[in-house]
DRENKEPA-529097 format. One line per field, with one value per residue: x, y, z of N, C-alpha, C, CB in turn; residue number from 1; residue in three letters. Coordinates in pm, 1 decimal. Glycine has a CB too. Example, Ala and Ser with C-alpha at 12.3 -4.5 7.8 and 13.67 -1.06 7.14 Angstrom:
<nodes>
n.X: [1319.0/1285.0] $
n.Y: [-569.0/-225.0] $
n.Z: [780.0/708.0] $
ca.X: [1230.0/1367.0] $
ca.Y: [-450.0/-106.0] $
ca.Z: [780.0/714.0] $
c.X: [1320.0/1290.0] $
c.Y: [-330.0/3.0] $
c.Z: [780.0/787.0] $
cb.X: [1130.8/1408.4] $
cb.Y: [-447.3/-59.8] $
cb.Z: [904.6/572.5] $
i: [1/2] $
aa: [Ala/Ser] $
</nodes>
This chain:
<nodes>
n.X: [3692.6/3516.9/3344.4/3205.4/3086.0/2952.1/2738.9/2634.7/2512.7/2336.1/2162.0/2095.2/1911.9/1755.0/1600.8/1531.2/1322.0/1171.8/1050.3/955.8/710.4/587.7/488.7/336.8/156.8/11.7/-92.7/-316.6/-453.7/-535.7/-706.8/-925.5/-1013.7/-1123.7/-1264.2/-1470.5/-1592.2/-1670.5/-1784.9/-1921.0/-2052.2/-2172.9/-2508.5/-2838.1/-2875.0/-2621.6/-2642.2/-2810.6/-2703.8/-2455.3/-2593.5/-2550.7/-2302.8/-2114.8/-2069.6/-1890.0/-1657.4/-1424.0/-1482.6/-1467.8/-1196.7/-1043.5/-1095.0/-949.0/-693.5/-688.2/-707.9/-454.6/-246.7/-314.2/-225.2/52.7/120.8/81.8/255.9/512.1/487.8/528.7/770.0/944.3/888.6/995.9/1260.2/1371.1/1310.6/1534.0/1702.5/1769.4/1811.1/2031.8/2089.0] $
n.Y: [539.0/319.6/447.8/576.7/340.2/228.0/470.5/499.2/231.8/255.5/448.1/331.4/125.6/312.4/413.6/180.1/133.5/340.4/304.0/76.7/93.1/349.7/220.8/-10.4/91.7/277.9/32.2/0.5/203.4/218.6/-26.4/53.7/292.0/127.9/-55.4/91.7/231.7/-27.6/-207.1/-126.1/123.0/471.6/620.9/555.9/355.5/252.6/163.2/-82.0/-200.1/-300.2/-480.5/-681.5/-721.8/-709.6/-955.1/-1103.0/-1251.1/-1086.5/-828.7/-948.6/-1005.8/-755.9/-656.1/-818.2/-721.0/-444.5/-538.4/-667.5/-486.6/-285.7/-398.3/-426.6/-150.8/-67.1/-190.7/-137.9/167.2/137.4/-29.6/191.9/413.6/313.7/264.1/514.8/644.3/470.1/519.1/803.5/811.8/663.9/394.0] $
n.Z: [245.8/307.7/465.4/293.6/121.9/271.5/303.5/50.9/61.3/243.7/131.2/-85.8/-40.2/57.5/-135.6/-214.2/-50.8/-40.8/-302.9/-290.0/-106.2/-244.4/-467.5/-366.9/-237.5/-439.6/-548.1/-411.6/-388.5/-659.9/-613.5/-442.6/-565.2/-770.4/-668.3/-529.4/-817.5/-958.1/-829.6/-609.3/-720.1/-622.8/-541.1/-547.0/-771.6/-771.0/-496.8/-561.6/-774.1/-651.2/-460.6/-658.4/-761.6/-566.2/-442.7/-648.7/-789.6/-935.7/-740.3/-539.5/-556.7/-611.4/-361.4/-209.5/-239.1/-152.9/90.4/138.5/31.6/208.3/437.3/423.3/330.7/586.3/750.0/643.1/699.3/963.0/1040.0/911.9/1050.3/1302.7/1282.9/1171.8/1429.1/1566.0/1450.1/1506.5/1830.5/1791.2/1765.5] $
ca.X: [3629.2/3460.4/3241.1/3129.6/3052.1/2811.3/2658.7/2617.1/2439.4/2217.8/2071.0/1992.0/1826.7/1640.5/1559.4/1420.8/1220.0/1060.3/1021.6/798.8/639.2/527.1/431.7/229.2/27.7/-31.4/-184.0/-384.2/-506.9/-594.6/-801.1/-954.9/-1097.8/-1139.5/-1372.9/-1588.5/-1619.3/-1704.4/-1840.2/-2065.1/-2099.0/-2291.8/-2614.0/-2929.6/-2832.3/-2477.8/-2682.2/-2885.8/-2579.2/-2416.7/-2635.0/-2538.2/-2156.4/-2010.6/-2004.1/-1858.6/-1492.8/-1377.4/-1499.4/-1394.9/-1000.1/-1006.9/-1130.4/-863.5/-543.2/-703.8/-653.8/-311.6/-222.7/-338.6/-150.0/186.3/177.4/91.6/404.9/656.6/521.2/565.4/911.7/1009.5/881.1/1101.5/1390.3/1406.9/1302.0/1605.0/1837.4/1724.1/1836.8/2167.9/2085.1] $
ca.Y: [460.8/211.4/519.3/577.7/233.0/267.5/559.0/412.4/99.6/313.4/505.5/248.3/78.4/394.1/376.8/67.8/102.0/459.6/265.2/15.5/211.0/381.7/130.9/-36.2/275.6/295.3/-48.0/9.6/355.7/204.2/-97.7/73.2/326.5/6.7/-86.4/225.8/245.5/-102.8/-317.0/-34.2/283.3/575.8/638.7/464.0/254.2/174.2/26.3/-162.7/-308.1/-358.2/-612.8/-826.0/-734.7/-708.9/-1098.9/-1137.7/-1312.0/-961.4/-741.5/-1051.5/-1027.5/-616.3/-594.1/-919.3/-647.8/-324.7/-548.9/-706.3/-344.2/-208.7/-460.7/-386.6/-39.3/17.2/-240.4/-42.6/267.8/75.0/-37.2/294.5/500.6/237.3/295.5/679.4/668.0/411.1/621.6/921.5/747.9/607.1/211.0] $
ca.Z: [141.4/380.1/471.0/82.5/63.5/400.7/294.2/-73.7/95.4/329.6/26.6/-201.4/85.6/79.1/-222.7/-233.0/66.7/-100.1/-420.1/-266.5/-76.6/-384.3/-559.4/-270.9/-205.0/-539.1/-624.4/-302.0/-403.0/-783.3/-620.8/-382.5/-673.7/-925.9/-624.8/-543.7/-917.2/-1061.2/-705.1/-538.5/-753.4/-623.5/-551.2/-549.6/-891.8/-705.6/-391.4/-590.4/-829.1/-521.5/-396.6/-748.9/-782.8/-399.7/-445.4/-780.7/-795.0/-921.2/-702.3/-383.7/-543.6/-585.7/-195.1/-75.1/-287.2/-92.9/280.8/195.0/29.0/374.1/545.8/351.4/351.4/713.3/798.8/566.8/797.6/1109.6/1001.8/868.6/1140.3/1390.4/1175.5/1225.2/1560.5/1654.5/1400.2/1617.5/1961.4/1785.0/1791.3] $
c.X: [3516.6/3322.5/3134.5/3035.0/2894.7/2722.4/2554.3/2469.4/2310.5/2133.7/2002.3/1906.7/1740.4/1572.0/1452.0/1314.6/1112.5/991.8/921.0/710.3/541.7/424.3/266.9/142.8/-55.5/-135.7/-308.3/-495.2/-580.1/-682.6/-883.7/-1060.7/-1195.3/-1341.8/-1500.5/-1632.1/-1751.1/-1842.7/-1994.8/-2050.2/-2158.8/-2394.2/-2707.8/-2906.1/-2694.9/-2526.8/-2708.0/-2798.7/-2482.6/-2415.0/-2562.1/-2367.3/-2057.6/-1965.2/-1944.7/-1685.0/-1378.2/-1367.2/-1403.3/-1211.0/-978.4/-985.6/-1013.1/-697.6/-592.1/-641.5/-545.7/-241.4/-184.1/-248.4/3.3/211.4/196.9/185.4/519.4/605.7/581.0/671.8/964.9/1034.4/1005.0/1232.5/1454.2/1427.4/1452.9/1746.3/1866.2/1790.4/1994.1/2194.5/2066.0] $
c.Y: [375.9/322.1/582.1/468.7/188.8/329.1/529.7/311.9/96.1/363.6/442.9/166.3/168.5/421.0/293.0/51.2/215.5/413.9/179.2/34.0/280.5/282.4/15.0/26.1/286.5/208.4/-35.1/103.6/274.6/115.2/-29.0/231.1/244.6/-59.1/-23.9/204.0/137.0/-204.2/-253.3/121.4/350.4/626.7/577.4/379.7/221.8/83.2/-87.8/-300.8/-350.4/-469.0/-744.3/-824.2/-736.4/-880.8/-1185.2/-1152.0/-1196.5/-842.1/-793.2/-991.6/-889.3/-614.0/-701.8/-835.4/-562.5/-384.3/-572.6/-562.5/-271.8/-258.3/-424.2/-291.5/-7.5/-83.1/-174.1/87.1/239.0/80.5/110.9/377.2/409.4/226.6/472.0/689.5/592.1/451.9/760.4/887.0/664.8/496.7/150.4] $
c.Z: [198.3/444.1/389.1/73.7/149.1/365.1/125.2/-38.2/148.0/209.4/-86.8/-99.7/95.8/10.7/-214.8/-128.1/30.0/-267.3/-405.5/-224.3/-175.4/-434.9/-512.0/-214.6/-356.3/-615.0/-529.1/-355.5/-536.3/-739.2/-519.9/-465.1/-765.6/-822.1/-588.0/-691.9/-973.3/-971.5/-630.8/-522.1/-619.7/-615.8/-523.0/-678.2/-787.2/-579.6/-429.6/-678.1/-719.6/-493.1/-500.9/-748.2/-645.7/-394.3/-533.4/-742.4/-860.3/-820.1/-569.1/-416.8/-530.2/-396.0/-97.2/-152.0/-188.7/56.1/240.5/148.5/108.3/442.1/527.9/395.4/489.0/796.4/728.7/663.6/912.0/1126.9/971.0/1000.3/1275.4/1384.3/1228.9/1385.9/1650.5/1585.4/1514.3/1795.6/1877.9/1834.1/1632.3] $
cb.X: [3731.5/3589.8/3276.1/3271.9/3186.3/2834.0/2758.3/2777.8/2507.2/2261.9/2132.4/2084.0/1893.9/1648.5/1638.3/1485.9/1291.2/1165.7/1121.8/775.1/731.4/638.8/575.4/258.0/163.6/58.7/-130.0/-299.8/-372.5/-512.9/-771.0/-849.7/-1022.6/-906.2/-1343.2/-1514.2/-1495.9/-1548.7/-1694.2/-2099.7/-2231.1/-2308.8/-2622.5/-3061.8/-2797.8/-2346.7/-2791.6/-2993.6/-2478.1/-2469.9/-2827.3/-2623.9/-2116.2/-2142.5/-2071.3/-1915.9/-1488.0/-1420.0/-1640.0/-1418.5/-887.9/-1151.6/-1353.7/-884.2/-497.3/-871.2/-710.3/-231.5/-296.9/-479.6/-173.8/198.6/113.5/-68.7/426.3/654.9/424.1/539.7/929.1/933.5/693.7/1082.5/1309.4/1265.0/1145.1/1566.1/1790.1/1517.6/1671.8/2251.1/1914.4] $
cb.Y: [372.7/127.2/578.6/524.8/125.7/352.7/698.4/306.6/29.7/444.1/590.1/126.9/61.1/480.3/344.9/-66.1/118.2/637.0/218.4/-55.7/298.1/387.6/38.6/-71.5/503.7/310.7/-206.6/55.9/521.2/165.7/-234.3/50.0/373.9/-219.3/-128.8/411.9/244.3/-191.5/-325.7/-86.1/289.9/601.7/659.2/526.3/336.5/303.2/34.9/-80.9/-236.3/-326.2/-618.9/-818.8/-612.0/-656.3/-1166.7/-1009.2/-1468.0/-928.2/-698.3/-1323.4/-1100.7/-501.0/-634.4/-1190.4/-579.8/-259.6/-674.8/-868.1/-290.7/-235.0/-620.6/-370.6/49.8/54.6/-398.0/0.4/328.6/-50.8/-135.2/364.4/528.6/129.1/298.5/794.7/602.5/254.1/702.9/917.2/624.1/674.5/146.3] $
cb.Z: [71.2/509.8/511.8/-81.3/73.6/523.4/312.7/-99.4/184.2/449.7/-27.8/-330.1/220.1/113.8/-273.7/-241.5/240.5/-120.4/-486.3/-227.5/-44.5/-490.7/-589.3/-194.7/-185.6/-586.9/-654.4/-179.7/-429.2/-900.5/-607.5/-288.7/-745.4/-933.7/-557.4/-520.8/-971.3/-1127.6/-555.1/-368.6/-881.9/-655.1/-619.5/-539.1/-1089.7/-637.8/-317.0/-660.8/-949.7/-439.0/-391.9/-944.9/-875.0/-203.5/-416.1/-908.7/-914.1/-992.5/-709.0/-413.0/-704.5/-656.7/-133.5/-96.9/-463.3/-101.2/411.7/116.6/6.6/464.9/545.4/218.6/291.0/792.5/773.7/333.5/832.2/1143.7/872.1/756.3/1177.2/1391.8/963.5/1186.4/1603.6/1676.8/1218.4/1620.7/2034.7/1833.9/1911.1] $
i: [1/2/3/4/5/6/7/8/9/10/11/12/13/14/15/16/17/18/19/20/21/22/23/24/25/26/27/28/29/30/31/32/33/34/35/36/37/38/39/40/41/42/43/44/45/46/47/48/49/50/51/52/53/54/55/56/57/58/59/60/61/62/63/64/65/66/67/68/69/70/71/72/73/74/75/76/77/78/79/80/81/82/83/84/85/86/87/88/89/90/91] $
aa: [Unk/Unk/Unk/Unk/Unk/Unk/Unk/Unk/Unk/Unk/Unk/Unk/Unk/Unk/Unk/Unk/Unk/Unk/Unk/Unk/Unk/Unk/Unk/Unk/Unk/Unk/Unk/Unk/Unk/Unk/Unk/Unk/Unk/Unk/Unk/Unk/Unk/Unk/Unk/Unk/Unk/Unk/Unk/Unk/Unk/Unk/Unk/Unk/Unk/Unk/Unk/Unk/Unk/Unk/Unk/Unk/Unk/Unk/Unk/Unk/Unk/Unk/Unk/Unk/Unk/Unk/Unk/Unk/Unk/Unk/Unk/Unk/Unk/Unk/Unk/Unk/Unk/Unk/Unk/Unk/Unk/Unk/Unk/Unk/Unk/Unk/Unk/Unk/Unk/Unk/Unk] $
</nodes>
C-alpha cells in the first residue's frame, strides 16, 4: 500500500511539473509572438514603428514576461533534467 501511495505522489508531482511547464512555455511562446507582431513588425514599416513602440509600457511588460518566461522555463529544464539524471544514478 505504502508503495501505491509513493508511486501516486511521484506522478502527480509529475504532473504538476509537466503542467507548468506547459503553461510556462506557452505564455513565453504567446509574448514572444505578441512582440514580433505588435513592438517590431516586419519589414521596412516594422523598423520604422519600431523606433516609436520598442519603448512603449506595452511592448517594455511583453519583453520583461518573454525574460522571466525564459528564466522559468530554462530552470524547470535544469531541475528536471537533474531529476532524471539523479533518478538514473539512484540518489
Amino acid at each position: 500500500m505504502s508503495d501505491e501511495k509513493e508511486e501516486y505522489k511521484s506522478l502527480k508531482e509529475a504532473s504538476r511539473l509537466a503542467l507548468s511547464t506547459f503553461i510556462v512555455y506557452s505564455v513565453h511562446f504567446g509574448a514572444v509572438k505578441t512582440y514580433g507582431a505588435f513592438c517590431v513588425p516586419d519589414g521596412m514599416y516594422g523598423y520604422l514603428q519600431g523606433l516609436i513602440t520598442t519603448g512603449s509600457p506595452v511592448c517594455k511588460f511583453v519583453l520583461d514576461t518573454i525574460t522571466s518566461t525564459q528564466n522559468h522555463y530554462s530552470g524547470v529544464i535544469l531541475v528536471g533534467v537533474s531529476r532524471l539524471l539523479l533518478g538514473m544514478i539512484g540518489i
